[in-house]
C-alpha positions as CSV (number, residue, x, y, z in Angstrom):
1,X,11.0,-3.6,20.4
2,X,12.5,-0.5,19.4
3,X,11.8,0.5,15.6
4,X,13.2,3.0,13.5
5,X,11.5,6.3,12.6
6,X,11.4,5.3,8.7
7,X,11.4,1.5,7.8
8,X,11.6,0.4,4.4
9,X,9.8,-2.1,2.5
10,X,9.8,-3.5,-1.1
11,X,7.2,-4.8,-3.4
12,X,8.0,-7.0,-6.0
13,X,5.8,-8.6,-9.1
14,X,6.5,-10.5,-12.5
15,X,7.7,-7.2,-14.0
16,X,8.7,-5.2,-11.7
17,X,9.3,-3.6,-8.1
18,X,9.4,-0.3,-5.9
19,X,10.1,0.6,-2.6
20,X,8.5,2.6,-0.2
21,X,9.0,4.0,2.8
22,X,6.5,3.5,6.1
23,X,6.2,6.1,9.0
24,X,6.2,4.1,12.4
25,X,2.2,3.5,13.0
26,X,0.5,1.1,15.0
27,X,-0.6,-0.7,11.5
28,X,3.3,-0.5,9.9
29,X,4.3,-2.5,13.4
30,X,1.7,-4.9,12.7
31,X,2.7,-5.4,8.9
32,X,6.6,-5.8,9.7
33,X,6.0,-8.9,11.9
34,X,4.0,-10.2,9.0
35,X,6.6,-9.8,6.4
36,X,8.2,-11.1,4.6
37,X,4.4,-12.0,3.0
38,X,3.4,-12.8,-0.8
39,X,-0.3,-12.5,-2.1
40,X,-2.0,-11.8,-5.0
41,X,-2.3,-8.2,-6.9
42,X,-5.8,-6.9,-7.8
43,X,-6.7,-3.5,-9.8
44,X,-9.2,-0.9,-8.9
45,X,-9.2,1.8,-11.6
46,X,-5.3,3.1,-10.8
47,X,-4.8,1.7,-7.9
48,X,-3.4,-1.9,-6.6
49,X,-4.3,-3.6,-3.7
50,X,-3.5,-7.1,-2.1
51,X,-4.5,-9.2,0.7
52,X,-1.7,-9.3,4.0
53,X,-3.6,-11.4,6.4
54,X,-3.2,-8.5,8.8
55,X,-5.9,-7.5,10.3
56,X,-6.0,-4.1,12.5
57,X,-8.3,-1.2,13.4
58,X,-9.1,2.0,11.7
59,X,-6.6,5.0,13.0
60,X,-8.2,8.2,13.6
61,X,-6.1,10.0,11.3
62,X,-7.5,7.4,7.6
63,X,-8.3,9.0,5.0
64,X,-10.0,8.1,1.5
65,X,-8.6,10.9,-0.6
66,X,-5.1,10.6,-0.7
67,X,-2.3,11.9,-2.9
68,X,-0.9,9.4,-5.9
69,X,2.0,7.2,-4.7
70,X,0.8,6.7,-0.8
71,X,0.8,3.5,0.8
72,X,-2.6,3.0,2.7
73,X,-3.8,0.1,4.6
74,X,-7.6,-0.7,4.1
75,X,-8.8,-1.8,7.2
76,X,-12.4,-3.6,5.6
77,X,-10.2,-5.6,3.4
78,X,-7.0,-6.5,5.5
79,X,-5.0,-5.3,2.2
80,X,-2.0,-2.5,1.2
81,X,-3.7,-0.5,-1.0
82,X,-1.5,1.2,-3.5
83,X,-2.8,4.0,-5.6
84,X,-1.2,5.9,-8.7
85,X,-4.0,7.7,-10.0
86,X,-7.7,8.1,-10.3
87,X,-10.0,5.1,-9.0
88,X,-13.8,4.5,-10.2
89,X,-15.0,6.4,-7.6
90,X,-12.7,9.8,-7.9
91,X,-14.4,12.4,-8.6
92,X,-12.1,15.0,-10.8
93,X,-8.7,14.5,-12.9
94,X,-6.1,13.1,-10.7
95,X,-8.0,12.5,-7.7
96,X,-7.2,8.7,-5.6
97,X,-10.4,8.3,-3.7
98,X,-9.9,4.8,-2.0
99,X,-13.1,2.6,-1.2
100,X,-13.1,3.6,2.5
101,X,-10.9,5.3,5.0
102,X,-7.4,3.8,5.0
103,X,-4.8,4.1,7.0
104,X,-1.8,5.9,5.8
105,X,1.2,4.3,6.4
106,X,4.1,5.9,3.8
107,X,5.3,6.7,0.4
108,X,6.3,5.1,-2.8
109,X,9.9,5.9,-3.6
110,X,10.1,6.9,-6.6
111,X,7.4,6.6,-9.6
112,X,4.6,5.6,-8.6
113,X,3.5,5.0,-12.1
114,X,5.4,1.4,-12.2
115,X,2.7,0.1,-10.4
116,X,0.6,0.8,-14.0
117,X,2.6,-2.8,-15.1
118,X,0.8,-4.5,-12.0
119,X,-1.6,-6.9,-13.8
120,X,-5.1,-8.3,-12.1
121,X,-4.2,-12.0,-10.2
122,X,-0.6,-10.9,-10.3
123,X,2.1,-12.7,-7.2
124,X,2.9,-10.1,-5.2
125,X,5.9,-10.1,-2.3
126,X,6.6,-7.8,0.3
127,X,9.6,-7.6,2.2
128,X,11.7,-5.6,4.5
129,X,14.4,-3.6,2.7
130,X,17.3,-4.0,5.3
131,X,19.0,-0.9,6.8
């Protein structure tokens, strides 16, 4: 299956929604044939995160610091991870330290301040935005 170089998803909850855009990864194919999915939002510090029922290995290139608005895939919890700002385990101003390695799959279009209305226990959806 052929899949285009930038695939676009959105995330919706009770007040609100973004987009974001995914690079093609081995973890982005994996979450497309899952979607459309809903779940349930939990916060960590400034960052939301949600269960997919994907589960996929670590890529070589995760990383734990990342910069504010990038969608990451935590392997250990089979969850998007969405950060906006600093979690409890930053260390400085400004800093998104995730729990673990992640694997990087995009960007939030946009502000990804909105995710600041995302409240704990929250229903969540994701779906493909189509082209």
């Amino acid at each position: 299956m052929q899949t285009p170089t930038s695939l676009q998803i959105r995330i919706s909850w009770p007040s609100g929604h973004l987009t974001a855009s995914l690079d093609t990864t081995p973890t982005t194919e994996a979450l497309i044939k899952a979607l459309p999915l809903s779940s349930t939002a939990h916060t960590w510090g400034e960052e939301v995160y949600f269960d997919t029922g994907v589960s996929v290995s670590r890529e070589t290139d995760a990383r734990q610091v990342v910069e504010p608005g990038t969608v990451a895939f935590w392997t250990d919890g089979d969850a998007l991870a969405l950060p906006y700002g600093p979690t409890p385990i930053s260390r400085g101003e400004g800093e998104c330290r995730l729990a673990s390695p992640c694997n990087v799959l995009g960007r939030i279009d946009g502000d990804p301040r909105l995710l600041a209305t995302v409240r704990d226990g929250d229903p969540v959806r994701v779906e493909l935005v189509d082209a």
